[in-house]
N, CA, C and O atoms as CSV, one atom per row, in Angstrom:
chain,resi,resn,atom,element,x,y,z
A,1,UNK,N,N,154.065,47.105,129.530
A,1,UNK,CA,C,153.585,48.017,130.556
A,1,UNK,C,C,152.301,48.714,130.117
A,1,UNK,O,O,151.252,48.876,130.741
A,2,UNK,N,N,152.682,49.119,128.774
A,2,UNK,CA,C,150.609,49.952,128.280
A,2,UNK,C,C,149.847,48.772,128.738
A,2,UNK,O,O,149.012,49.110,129.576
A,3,UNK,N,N,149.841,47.634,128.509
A,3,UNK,CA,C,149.130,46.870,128.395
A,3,UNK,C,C,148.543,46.394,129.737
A,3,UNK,O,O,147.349,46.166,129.934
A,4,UNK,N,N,149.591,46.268,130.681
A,4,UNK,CA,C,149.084,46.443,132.087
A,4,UNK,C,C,148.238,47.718,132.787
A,4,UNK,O,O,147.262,47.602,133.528
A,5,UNK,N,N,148.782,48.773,132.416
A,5,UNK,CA,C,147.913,49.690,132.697
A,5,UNK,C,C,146.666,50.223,132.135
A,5,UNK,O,O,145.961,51.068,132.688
A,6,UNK,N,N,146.373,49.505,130.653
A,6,UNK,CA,C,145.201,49.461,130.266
A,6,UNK,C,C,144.410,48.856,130.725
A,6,UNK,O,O,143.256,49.283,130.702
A,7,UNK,N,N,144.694,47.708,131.283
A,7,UNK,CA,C,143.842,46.710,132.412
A,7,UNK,C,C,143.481,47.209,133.492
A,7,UNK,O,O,142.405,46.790,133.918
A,8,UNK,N,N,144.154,48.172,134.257
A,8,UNK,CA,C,144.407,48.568,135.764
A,8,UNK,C,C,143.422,49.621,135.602
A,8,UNK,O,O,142.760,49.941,136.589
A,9,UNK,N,N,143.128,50.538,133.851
A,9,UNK,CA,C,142.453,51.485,133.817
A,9,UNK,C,C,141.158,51.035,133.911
A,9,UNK,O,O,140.506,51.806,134.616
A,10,UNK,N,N,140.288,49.790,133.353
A,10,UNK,CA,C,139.403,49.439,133.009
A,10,UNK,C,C,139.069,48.890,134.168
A,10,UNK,O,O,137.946,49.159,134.597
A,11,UNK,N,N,139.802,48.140,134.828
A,11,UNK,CA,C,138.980,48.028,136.396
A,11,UNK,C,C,138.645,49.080,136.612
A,11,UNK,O,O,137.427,49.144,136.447
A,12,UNK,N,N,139.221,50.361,137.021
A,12,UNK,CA,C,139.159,51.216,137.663
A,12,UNK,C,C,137.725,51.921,137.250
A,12,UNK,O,O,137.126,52.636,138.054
A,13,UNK,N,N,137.255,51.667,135.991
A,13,UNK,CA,C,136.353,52.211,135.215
A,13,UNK,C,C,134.759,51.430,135.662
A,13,UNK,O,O,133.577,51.767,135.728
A,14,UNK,N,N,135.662,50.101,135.922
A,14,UNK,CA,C,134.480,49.143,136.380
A,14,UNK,C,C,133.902,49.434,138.064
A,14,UNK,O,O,132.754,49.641,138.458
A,15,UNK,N,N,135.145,49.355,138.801
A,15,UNK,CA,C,134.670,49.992,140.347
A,15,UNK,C,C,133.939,51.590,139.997
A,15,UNK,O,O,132.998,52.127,140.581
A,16,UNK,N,N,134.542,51.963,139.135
A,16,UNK,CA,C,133.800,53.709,139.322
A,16,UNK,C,C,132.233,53.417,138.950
A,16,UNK,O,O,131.322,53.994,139.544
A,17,UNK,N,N,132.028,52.536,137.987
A,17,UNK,CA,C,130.505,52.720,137.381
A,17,UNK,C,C,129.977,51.555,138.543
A,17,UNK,O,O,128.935,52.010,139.014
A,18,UNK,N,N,130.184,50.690,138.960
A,18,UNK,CA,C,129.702,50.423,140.221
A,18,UNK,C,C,129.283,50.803,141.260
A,18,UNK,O,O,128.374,50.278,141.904
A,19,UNK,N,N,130.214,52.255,141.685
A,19,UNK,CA,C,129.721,53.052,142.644
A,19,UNK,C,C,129.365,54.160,142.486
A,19,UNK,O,O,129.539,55.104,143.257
A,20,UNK,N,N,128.824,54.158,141.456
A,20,UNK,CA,C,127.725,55.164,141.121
A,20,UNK,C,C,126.837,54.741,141.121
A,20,UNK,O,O,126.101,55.539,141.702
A,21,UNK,N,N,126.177,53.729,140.770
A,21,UNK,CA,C,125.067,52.751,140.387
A,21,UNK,C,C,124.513,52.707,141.856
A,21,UNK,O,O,123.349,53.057,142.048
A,22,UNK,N,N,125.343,52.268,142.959
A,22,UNK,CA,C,125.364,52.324,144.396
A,22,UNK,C,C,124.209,53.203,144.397
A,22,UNK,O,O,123.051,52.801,144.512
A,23,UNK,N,N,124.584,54.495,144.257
A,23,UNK,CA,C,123.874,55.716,144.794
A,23,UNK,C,C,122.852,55.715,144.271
A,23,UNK,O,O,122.697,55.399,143.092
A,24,UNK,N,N,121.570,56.216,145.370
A,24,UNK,CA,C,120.491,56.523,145.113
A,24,UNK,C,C,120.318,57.840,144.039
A,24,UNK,O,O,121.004,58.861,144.018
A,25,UNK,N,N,119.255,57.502,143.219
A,25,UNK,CA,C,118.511,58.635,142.222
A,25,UNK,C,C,118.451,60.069,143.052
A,25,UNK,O,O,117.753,60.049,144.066
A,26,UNK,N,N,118.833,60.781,142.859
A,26,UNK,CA,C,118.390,62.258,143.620
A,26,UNK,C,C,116.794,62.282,143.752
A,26,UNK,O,O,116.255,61.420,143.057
A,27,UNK,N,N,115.704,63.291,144.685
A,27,UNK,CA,C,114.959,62.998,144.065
A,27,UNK,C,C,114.266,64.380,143.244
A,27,UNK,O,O,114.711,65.521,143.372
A,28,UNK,N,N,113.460,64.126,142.654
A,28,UNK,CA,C,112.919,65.078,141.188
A,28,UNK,C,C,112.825,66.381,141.829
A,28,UNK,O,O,112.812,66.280,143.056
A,29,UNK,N,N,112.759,67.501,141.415
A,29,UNK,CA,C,112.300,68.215,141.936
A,29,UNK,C,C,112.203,68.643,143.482
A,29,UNK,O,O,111.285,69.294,143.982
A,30,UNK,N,N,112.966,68.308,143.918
A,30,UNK,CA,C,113.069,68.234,145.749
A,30,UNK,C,C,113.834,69.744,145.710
A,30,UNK,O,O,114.760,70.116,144.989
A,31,UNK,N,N,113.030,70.529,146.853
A,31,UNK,CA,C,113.327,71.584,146.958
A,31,UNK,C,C,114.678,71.721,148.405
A,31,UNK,O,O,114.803,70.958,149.363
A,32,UNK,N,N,115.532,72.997,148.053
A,32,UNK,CA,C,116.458,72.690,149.144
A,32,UNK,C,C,116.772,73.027,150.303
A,32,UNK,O,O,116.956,74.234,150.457
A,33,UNK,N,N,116.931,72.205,151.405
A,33,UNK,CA,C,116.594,72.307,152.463
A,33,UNK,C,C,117.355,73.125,153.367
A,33,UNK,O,O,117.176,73.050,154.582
A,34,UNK,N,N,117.934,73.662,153.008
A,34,UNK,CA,C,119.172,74.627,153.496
A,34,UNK,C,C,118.299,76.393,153.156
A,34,UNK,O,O,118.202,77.022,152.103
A,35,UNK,N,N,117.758,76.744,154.683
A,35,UNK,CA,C,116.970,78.329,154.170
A,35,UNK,C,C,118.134,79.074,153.423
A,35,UNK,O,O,117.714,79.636,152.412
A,36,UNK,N,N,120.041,79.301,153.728
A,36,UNK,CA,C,120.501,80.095,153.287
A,36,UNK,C,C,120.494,79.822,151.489
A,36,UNK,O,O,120.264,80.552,150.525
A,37,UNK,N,N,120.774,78.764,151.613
A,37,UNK,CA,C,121.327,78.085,149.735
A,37,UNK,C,C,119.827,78.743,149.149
A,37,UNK,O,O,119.903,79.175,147.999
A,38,UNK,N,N,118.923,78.821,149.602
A,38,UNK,CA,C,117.509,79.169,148.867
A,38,UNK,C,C,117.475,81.062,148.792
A,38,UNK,O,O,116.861,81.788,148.011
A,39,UNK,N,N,118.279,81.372,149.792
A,39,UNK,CA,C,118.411,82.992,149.425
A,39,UNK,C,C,119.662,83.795,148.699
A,39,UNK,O,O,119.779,84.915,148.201
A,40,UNK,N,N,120.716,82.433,148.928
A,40,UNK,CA,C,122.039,82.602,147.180
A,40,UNK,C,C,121.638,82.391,146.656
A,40,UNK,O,O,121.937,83.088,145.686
A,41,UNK,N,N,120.638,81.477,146.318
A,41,UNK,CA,C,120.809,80.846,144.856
A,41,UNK,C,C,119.757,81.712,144.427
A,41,UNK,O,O,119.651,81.149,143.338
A,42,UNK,N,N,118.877,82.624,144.369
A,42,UNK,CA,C,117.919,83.720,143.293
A,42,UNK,C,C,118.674,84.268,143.056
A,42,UNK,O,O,118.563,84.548,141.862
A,43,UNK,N,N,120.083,84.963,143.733
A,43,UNK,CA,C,120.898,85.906,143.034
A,43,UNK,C,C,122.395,85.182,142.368
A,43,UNK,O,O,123.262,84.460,142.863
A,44,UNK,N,N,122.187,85.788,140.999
A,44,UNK,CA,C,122.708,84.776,140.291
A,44,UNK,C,C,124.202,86.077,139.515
A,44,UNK,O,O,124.067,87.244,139.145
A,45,UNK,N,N,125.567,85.127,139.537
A,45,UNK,CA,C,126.202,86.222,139.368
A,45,UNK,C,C,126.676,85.801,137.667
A,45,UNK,O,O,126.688,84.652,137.226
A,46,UNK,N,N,126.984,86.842,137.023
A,46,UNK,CA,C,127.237,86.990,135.859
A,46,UNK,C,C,128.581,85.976,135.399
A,46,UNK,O,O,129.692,86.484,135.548
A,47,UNK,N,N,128.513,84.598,134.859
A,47,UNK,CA,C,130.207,83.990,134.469
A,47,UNK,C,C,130.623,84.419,133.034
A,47,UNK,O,O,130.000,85.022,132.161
A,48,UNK,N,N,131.192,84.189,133.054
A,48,UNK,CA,C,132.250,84.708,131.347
A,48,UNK,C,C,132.486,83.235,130.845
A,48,UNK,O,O,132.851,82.375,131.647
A,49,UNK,N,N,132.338,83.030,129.908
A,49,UNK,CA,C,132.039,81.510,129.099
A,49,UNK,C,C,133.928,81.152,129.335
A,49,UNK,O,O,134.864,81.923,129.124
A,50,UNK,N,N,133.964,79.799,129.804
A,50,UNK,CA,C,135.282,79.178,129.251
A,50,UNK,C,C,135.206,78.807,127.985
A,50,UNK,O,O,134.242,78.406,127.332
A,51,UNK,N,N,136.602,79.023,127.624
A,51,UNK,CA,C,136.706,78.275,126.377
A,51,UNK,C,C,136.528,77.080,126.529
A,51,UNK,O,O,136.526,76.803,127.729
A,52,UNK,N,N,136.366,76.170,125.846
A,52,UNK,CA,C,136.288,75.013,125.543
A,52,UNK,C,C,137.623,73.744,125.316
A,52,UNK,O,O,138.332,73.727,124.309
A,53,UNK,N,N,137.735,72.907,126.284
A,53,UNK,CA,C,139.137,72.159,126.178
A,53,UNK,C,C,138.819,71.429,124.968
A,53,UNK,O,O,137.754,71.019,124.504
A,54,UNK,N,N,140.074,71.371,124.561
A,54,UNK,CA,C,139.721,70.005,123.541
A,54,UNK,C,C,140.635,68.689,123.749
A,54,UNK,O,O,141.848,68.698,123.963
A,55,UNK,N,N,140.114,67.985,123.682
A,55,UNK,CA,C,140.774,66.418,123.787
A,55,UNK,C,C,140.582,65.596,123.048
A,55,UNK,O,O,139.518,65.416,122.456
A,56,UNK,N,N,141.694,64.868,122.933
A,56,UNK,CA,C,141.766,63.410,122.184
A,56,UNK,C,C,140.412,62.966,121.833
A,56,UNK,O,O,139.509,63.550,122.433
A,57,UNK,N,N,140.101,62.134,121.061
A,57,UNK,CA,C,138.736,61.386,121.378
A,57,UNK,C,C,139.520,60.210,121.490
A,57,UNK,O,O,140.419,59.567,120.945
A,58,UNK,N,N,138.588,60.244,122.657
A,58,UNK,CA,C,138.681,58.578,123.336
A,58,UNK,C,C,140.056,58.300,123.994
A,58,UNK,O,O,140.573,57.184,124.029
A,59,UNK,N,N,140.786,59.827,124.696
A,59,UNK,CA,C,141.594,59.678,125.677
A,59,UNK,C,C,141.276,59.987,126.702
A,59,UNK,O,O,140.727,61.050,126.990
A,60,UNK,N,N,141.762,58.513,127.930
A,60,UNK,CA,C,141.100,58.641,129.024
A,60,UNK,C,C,139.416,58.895,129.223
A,60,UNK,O,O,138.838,59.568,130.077
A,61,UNK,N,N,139.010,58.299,128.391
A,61,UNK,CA,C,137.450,57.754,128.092
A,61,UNK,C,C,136.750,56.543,128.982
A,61,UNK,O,O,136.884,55.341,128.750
A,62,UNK,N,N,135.930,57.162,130.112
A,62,UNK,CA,C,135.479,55.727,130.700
A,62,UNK,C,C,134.897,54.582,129.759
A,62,UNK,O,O,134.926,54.825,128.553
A,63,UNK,N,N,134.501,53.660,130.072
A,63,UNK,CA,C,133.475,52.568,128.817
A,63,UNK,C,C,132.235,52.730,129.208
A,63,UNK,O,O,131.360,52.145,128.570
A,64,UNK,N,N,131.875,53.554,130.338
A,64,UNK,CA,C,130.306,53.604,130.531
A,64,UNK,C,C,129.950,55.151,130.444
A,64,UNK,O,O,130.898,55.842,130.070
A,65,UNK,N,N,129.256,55.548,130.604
A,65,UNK,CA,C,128.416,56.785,130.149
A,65,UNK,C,C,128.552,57.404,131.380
A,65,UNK,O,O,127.481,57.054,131.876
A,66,UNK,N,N,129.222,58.226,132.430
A,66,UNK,CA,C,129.330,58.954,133.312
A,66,UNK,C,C,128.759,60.277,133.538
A,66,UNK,O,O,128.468,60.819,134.604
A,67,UNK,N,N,128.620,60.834,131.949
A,67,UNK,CA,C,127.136,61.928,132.422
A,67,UNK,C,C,125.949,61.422,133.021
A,67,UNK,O,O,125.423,61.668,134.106
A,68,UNK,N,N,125.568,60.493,131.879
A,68,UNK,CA,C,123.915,59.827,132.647
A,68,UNK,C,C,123.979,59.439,133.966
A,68,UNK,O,O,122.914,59.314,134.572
A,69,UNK,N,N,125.273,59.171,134.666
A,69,UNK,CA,C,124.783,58.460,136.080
A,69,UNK,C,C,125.197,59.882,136.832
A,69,UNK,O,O,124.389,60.281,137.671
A,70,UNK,N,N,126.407,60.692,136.600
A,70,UNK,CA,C,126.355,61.585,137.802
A,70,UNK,C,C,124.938,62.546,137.630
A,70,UNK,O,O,124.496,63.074,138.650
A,71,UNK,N,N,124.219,62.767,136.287
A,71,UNK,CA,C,123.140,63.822,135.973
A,71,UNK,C,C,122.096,63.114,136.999
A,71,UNK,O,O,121.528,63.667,137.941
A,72,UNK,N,N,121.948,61.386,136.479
A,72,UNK,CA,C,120.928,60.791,137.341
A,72,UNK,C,C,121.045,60.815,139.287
A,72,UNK,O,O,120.024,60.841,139.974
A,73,UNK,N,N,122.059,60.803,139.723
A,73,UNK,CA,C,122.304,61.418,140.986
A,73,UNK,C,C,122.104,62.881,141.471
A,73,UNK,O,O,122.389,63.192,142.628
């Protein structure tokens, strides 16, 4: 059964980085087009740092790099 669901995970890893790839690049610097979001967003409210989770390394780890593509979107 791990062994099946290690398979079932890695597709799943494969459709996900596929459809990200899908999506267009955001673009650079594009200002936002919403007048209200442009008069929240100068006022900025104070957060209180989370702690920090910690996890396994390399549990539940995609095989592709999922910062770089959601940052690149």
């Amino acid at each position: 059964m791990y062994d099946a669901y290690q398979q079932r995970i890695t597709e799943c890893d494969r459709a996900l980085e596929q459809h990200l790839k899908s999506i267009a690049d955001k673009p650079a610097d594009a200002p936002p087009t919403d007048p209200e979001f442009s008069q929240t967003a100068s006022v900025e409210t104070p957060r209180r740092p989370q702690p920090k989770r910690r996890r396994k390394a390399g549990s539940h780890a995609p095989q592709f790099d999922v910062g770089r593509e959601l940052h690149r979107i």
